[in-house]
C-alpha positions in Angstrom: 0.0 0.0 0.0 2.9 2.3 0.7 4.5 1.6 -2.5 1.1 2.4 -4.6 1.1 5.9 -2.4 4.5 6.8 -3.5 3.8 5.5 -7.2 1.2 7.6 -7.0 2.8 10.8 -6.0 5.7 10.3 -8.6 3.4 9.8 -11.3 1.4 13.0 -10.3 4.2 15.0 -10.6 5.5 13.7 -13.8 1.9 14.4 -15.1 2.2 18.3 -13.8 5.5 18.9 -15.1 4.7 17.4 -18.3 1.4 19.9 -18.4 3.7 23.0 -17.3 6.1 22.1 -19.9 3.7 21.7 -22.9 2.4 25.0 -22.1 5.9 26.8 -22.8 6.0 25.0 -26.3 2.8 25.4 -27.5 2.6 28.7 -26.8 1.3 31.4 -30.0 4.1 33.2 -31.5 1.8 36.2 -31.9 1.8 36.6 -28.0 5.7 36.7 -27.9 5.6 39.8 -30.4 5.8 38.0 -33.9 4.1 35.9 -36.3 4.8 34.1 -39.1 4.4 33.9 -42.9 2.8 30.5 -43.3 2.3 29.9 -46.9 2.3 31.8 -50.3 1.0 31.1 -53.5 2.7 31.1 -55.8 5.2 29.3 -53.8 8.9 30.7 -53.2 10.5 29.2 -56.2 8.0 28.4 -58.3 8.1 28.8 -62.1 5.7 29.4 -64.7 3.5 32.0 -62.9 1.3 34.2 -65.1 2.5 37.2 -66.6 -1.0 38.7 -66.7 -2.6 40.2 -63.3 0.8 39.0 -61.3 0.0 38.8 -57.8 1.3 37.0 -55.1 -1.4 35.4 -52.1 -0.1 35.5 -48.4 -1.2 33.6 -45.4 0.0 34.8 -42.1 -1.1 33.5 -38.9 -2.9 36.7 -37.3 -5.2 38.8 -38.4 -4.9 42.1 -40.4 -7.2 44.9 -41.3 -7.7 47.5 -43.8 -6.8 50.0 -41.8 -3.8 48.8 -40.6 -2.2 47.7 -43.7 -3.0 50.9 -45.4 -1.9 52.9 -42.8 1.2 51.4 -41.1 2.4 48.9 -44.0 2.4 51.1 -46.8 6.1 49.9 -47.3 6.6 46.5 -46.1 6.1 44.8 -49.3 8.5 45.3 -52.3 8.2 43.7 -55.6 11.9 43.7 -57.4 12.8 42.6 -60.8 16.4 40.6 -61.5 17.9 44.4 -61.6 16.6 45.1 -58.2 14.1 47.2 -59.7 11.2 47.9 -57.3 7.6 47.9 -59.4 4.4 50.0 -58.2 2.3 47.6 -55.9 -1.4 47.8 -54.4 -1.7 45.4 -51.4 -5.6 44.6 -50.7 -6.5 43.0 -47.5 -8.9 39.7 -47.7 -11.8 40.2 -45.1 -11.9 37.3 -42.4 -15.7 37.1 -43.7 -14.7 36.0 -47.5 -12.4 33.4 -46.5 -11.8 30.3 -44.0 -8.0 31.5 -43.0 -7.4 34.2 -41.0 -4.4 36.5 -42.3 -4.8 36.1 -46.2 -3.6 39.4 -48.2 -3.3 39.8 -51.8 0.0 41.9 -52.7 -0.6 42.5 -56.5 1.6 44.4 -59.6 -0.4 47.9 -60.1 0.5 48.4 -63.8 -2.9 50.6 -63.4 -3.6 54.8 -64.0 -0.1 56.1 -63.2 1.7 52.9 -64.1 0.2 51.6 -66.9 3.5 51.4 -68.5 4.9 48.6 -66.1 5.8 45.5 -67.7 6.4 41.6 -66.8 9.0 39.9 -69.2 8.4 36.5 -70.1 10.7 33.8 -68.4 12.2 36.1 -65.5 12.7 35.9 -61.7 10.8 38.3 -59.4 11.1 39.0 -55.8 8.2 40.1 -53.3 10.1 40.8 -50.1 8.5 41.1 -47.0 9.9 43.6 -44.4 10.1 42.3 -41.1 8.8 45.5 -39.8 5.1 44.1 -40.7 2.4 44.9 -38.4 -0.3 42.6 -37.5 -3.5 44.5 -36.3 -2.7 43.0 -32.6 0.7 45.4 -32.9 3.0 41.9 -33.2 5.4 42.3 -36.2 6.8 39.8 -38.4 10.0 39.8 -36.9 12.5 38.8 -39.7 12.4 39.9 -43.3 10.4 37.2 -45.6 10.8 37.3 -49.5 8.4 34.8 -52.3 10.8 35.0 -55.2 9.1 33.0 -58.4 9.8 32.8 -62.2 7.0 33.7 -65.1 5.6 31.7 -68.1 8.1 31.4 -70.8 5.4 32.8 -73.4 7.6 31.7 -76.6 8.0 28.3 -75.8 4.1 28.0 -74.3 3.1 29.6 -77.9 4.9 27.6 -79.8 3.3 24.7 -78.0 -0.2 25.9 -78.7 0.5 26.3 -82.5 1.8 22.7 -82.8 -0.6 21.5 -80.7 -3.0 22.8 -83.0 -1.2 22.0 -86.4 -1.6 18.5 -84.8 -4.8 18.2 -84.1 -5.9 19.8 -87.7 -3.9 17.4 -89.2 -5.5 14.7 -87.2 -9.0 16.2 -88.6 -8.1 16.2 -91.7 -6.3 12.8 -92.1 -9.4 11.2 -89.9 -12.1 13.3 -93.0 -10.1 12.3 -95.8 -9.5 9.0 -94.8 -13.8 8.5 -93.8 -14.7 10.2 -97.3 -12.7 6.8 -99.1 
């Protein structure tokens, strides 16, 4: 019976330190005074991205509002070229309403009004960094710089594709008609 007591007691204080300690690690990064990028679309080295309407989808794990990425993030985000050229953006924040995650911004290319004159080449690397400076609407900040980098279509060798795809499959018709009309 004494034995059982004392197993007892050991195993109740392995049980609270275990519960104390799980606490430390599990504990939410935002609370600490950061949080994290946790995915972007495209991914960071992905290739073939469109050229048209470029745009880059981020997912962060806290929650941001108009408001505050307007009015304190104006220059967090930076889209470069391989010349470390920096090209006009408009960031637009996701409402928590319109979509299951929470954090999910839109940092697009503004080639609009003003810059209608910006460009995407075909078959070249872009970066979108991301300052660590960001600000969460809870006043956490990203804590280290972030960057998507990703590579567009190669619109010459996708067109020419297309056209023999095409010279193939008119040539398929009219083999198949010519061939039906014996």
């Amino acid at each position: 019976n004494k034995i059982m007591k004392r197993a007892g007691r050991i195993l109740s204080l392995v049980i609270v330190t275990i519960m104390l300690c799980t606490a430390v690690c599990f504990a939410d990064s935002a609370a600490a005074g950061s949080f994290n990028l946790v995915e972007a679309y495209p991914k960071d080295g992905a290739t073939g991205t469109a050229m048209e309407n470029v745009g880059v989808k981020l997912y962060f794990d806290t929650e941001f509002s108009e408001e505050v990425l307007k009015n304190k993030n104006d220059k967090a985000f930076q889209l470069v070229d391989p010349e470390g050229k920096s090209l006009p953006l408009m960031v637009l924040y996701v409402p928590k309403e319109d979509v299951k995650e929470e954090g999910v911004n839109l940092v697009l290319l503004d080639n609009t009004g003003d810059h209608s004159d910006v460009k995407v080449e075909s078959n070249t690397e872009y970066t979108l960094k991301i300052s660590k400076d960001l600000v969460a609407d809870n006043g956490s900040t990203l804590g280290t710089d972030q960057s998507v980098t990703f590579r567009t279509m190669n619109q010459q060798a996708n067109t020419l594709i297309n056209i023999l795809m095409m010279v193939v499959m008119y040539g398929g018709i009219m083999f198949f008609t010519m061939r039906s009309m014996k």
